[in-house]
C-alpha positions, 0 to 999 in steps of 0.5 A, a space after each residue: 292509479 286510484 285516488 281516495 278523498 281522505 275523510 271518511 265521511 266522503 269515501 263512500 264517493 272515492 269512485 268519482 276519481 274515474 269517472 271525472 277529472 278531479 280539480 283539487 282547491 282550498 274552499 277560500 277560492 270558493 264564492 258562494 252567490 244568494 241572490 240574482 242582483 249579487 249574480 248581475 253585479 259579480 259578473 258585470 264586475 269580472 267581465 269588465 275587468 278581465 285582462 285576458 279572455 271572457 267566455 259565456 255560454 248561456 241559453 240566450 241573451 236577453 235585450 232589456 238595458 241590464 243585458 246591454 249595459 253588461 255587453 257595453 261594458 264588456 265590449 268596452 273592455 275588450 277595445 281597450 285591451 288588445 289580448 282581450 278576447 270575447 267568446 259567446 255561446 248559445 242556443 240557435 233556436 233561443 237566440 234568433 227567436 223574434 226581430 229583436 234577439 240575442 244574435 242582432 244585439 250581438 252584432 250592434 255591440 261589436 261592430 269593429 271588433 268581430 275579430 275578438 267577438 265570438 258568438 256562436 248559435 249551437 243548433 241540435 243535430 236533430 233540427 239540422 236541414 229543413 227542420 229548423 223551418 219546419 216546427 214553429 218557433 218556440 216549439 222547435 226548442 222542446 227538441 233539444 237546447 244549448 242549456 250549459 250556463 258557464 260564466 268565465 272571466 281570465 280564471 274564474 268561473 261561475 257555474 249556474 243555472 241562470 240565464 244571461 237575462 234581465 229576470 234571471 238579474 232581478 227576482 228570479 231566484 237560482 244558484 250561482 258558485 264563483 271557483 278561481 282556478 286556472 286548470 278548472 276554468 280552462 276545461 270549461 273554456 275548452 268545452 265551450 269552445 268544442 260545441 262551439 265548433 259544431 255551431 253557426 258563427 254569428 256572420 250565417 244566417 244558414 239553416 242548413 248543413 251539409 254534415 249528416 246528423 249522425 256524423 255530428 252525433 259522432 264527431 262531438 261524441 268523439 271530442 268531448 270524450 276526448 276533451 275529458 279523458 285528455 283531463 283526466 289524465 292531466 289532473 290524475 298527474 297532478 294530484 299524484 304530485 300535490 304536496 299542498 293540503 287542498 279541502 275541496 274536489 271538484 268534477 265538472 260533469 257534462 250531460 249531452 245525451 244527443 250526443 252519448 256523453 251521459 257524465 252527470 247522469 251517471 254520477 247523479 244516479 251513483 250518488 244517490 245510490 252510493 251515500 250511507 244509511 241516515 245521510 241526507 240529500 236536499 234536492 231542488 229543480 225549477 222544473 219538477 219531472 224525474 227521469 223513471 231511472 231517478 225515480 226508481 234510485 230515490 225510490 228503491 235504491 238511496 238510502 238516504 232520507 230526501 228532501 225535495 225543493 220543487 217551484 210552486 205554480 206561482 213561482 213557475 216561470 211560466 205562470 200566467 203564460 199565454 197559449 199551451 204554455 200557461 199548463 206547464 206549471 200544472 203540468 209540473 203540479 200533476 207529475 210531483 203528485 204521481 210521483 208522491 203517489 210513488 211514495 206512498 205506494 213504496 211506504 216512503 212517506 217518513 223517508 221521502 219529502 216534497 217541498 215547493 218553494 213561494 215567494 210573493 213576485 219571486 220565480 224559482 230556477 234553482 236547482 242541484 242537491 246538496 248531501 249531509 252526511 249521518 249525524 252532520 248538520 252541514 252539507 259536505 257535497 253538492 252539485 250546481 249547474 245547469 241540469 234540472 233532473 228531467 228527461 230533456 236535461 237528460 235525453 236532449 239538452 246541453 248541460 254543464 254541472 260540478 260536484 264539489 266535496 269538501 272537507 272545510 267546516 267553512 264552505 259547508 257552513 257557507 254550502 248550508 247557508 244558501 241551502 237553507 236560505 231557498 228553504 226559507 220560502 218552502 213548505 210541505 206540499 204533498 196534501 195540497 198536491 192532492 187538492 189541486 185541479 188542472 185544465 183537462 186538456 193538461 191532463 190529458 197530455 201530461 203523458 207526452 209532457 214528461 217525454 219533452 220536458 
């Protein structure tokens, strides 16, 4: 059966019916999150009181007091509550870096209660065995992360690019959107809970598996297909029978291109190339390095206009960091301007934006698009979640995102208001791009760079 969104404004997008299961909401069920304070607070409060499941996937957990006093209380939530049960899910390599680490204050919290306590370390196929050893920390993360950031307390969720970690709480500026729906919230649970299975319980320390990395590549591959296809179907049956009036779409769009699932890559390239003549896109990504495929759409396929939200190198994370990893920001700085290069080579300089975001003790995370339709001066669509646009997002990371449509006057207002409040520290960039001097070893190796990042 084909289904089709009733305004017009989104029927140019009716195909994402078959590519995703479809979780149709009213916007009222939608909480749009500014800031990285409201972001701690919100999920401190659902986690403490959630009566029957909370479940978290997140690059790593961080071991300052913000962190610990948000596990205390979800512990403390869980020994008072019998049916309660606490599901964790982050990366190997993150999560066990250096002697204090999200793995040991795991253990210190749930003591006594690891039955209900679940912490699960997702390792990439491709450090299976005696690779794990053989990189050095740190390093051995540029081959691939669990990256999905999914925050779940009974039936809600909040979809973000956050980490579960104090500077991600405090000035470290990202997108968080809170949707309550049961059947959404199980899809993801049920996600976390399939990469789970091909992860090392918290109880091993083990490096090795005895599983080829290509069994894995194929059983995960097999899973989660199977996992989306199985919602597809159920939520294609429901919408054949909703009566309600329902404003809003949702498709949860999963990324694993170890693992041959390229959900958000698909769709994203599909938007961009879908939406009509005189609409608009307002793309953002902590981390500035477009696959070739993105670029050639913006550039010669999408008809739109773009306006692209970029980290300014002090609003880089890694700013000021030390060792190779202190080049990163100039590194990003060096991509956008041959990409601006681009756009004056394609003679898209009136079509084509770059704008980089500055704020005086703020880094810059955020990432995802928003689209405004020809003639609306609200967004009726956009995509949050975890991805950043690039070539790990795509090739190598774990990443979790939802394309939400909508048809409320509300929740456009609400979508254009946090769109506009991270543009509130931008600023055209492309001349000063130009102007900007970098290390010559960054140069250098800018090349390999875009492959890893």
């Amino acid at each position: 059966m084909s289904f089709r969104f009733k305004p017009t404004e989104l029927q140019h997008f009716n195909w994402m019916f078959n590519l995703a299961p479809c979780f149709p909401v009213n916007a009222s069920k939608i909480n749009i999150i500014n800031d990285p304070n409201k972001f701690y607070d919100t999920i401190y409060e659902r986690f403490k009181n959630a009566k029957r499941r909370i479940s978290l996937a997140s690059l790593y957990i961080g071991t300052g007091e913000l962190e610990k006093k948000l596990l205390e209380v979800t512990v403390h939530n869980v020994r008072n509550k019998k049916d309660l049960n606490f599901h964790v899910l982050l990366d190997y390599q993150r999560g066990t870096r250096g002697k204090d680490n999200s793995q040991t204050l795991f253990r210190q919290f749930v003591n006594g209660i690891s039955d209900r306590c679940h912490l699960a370390l997702y390792q990439t196929p491709r450090l299976h065995g005696t690779w794990s050893k053989a990189l050095p920390s740190r390093y051995n993360e540029i081959v691939g992360l669990q990256h999905m950031k999914l925050y779940i307390a009974d039936d809600s969720i909040i979809l973000s690019g956050a980490n579960c970690s104090n500077d991600y709480f405090q000035q470290r500026q990202d997108r968080y959107i809170e949707i309550e729906d049961q059947d959404l919230a199980n899809f993801y649970c049920e996600l976390i809970d399939e990469v789970a299975k091909h992860s090392k319980p918290n109880h091993s320390d083990s490096i090795t598996s005895n599983i080829s990395k290509e069994v894995v590549i194929k059983q995960v591959n097999q899973n989660i297909t199977y996992l989306i296809n199985k919602w597809k179907d159920r939520q294609a049956s429901k919408l054949s029978s909703l009566n309600e009036n329902k404003d809003t779409w949702i498709f949860p769009l999963i990324q694993m291109g170890e693992f041959n699932i390229n959900q958000d890559e698909q769709a994203t390239c599909k938007i961009l190339s879908s939406a009509p003549e005189g609409s608009l896109f307002r793309l953002a990504t902590g981390y500035f390095n477009l696959t070739e495929k993105y670029a050639d759409i913006l550039l010669g396929q999408c008809k739109a206009s773009i306006s692209l939200l970029m980290a300014h190198p002090n609003a880089n994370g890694f700013m000021g960091a030390a060792g190779p990893a202190g080049g990163i920001p100039h590194a990003y700085s060096l991509i956008a301007r041959k990409f601006w290069q681009q756009v004056v080579n394609y003679d898209q300089m009136n079509r084509v934006q770059i704008l980089e975001y500055e704020r005086t003790g703020w880094t810059f995370h955020a990432k995802g698009l928003w689209y405004y339709p020809p003639s609306s001066g609200v967004p009726w669509a956009t995509v949050v979640g975890s991805a950043n646009l690039g070539e790990r997002s795509v090739r190598r990371d774990l990443e979790a995102q939802a394309a939400i449509f909508t048809s409320s006057l509300d929740l456009q207002e609400r979508l254009h208001n946090e769109c506009s409040r991270l543009h509130d520290y931008a600023s055209e960039c492309s001349t000063d791009l130009q102007k900007r001097q970098a290390p010559l070893w960054v140069r250098a190796t800018v090349g390999l760079f875009r492959t890893y990042f």
